[in-house]
C-alpha positions as CSV (number, residue, x, y, z in Angstrom):
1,X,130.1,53.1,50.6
2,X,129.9,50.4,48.1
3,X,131.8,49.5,45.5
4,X,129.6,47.9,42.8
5,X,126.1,47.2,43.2
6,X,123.9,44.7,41.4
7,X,122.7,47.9,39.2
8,X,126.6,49.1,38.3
9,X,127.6,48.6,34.5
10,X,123.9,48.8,33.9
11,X,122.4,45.6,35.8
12,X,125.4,43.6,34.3
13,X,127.5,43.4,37.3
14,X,127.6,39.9,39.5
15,X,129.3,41.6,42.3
16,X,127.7,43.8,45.4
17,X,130.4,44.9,47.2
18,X,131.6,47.0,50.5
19,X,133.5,48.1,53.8
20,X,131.4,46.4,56.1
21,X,130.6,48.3,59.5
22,X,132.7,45.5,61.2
23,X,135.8,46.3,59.2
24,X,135.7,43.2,56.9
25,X,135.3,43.9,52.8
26,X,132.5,42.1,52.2
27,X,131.4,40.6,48.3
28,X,127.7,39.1,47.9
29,X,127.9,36.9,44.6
30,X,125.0,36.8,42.1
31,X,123.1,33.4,41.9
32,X,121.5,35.0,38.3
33,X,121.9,37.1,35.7
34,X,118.9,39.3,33.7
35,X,118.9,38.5,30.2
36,X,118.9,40.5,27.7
37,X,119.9,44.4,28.1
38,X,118.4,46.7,30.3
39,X,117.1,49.7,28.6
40,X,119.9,53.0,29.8
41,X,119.1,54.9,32.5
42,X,119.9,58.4,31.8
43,X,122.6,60.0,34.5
44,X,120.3,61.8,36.9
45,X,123.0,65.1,37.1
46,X,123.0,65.7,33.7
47,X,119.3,65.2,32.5
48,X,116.0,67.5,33.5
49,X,114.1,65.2,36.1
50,X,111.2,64.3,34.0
51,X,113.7,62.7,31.6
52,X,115.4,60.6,34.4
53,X,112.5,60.0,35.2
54,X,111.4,58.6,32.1
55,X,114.3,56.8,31.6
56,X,114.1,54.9,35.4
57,X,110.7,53.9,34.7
58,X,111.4,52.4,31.1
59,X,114.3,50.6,32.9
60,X,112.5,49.3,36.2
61,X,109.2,48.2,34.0
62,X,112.1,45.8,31.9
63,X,113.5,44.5,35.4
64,X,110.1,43.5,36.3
65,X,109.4,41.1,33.8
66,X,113.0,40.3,33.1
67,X,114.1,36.9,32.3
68,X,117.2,35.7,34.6
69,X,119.3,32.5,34.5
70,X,121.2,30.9,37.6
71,X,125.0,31.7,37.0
72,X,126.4,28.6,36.9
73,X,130.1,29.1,37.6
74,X,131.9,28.4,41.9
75,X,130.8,30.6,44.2
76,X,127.4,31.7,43.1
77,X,125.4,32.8,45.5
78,X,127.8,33.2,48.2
79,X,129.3,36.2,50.6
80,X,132.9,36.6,51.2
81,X,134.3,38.5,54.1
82,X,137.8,39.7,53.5
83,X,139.9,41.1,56.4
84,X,141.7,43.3,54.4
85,X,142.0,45.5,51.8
86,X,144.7,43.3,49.9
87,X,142.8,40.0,50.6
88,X,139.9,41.6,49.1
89,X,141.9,42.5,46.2
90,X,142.6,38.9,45.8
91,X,139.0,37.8,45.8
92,X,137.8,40.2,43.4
93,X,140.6,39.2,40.7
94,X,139.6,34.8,41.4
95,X,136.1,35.9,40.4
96,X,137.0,38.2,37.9
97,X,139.2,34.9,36.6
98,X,136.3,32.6,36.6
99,X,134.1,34.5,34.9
100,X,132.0,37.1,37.5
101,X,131.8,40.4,35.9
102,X,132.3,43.8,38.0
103,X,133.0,46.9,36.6
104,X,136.7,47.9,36.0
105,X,137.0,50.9,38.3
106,X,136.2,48.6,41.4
107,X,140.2,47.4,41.3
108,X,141.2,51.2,40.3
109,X,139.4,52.4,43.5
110,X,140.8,49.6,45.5
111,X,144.4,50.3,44.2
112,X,144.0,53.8,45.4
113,X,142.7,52.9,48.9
114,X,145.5,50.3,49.5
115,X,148.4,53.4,48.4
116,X,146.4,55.6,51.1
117,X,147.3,53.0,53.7
């Protein structure tokens, strides 16, 4: 299960995040962002197919060609392994801090996992 993905917050997010099968939390950081705004994608649940599909294609055909700049801010680029939940906690707030942008239900979800321990 991840946590963010490159595509969460519609192709804004800097973060791709997840419980690694070796029971680190692991963060890969962006090197680059798209410019410019990524047409929606509408929510496959809620939408007949053909409109999903639609809206997919009109949003894949504008990552294709997309213009992206290198992020220029520590840490770009890189892959974090965190030991544990709280550690990982810690990581995703420094970036958050310096600028990387993740959506805000990545700490909520992380809060909830660390009361479950």
């Amino acid at each position: 299960m991840s946590y963010c993905r490159w595509s969460s917050d519609n192709w804004k997010c800097d973060l791709y995040c997840y419980e690694h099968v070796d029971g680190t939390w692991t963060t890969h950081v962006a090197r680059n962002r798209i410019v410019g705004e990524v047409p929606e994608e509408a929510d496959i649940l809620e939408v007949p197919a053909e409109e999903w599909a639609a809206s997919h294609a009109k949003a894949m055909a504008y990552l294709n060609s997309a213009e992206h700049r290198d992020i220029e801010l520590p840490y770009a680029g890189k892959t974090f392994k965190d030991p544990t939940l709280e550690a990982f906690k810690e990581r995703l707030l420094m970036l958050r801090a310096i600028g990387y942008h993740f959506p805000d239900y990545v700490l909520a979800e992380v809060d909830e996992e660390i009361k479950r321990q």
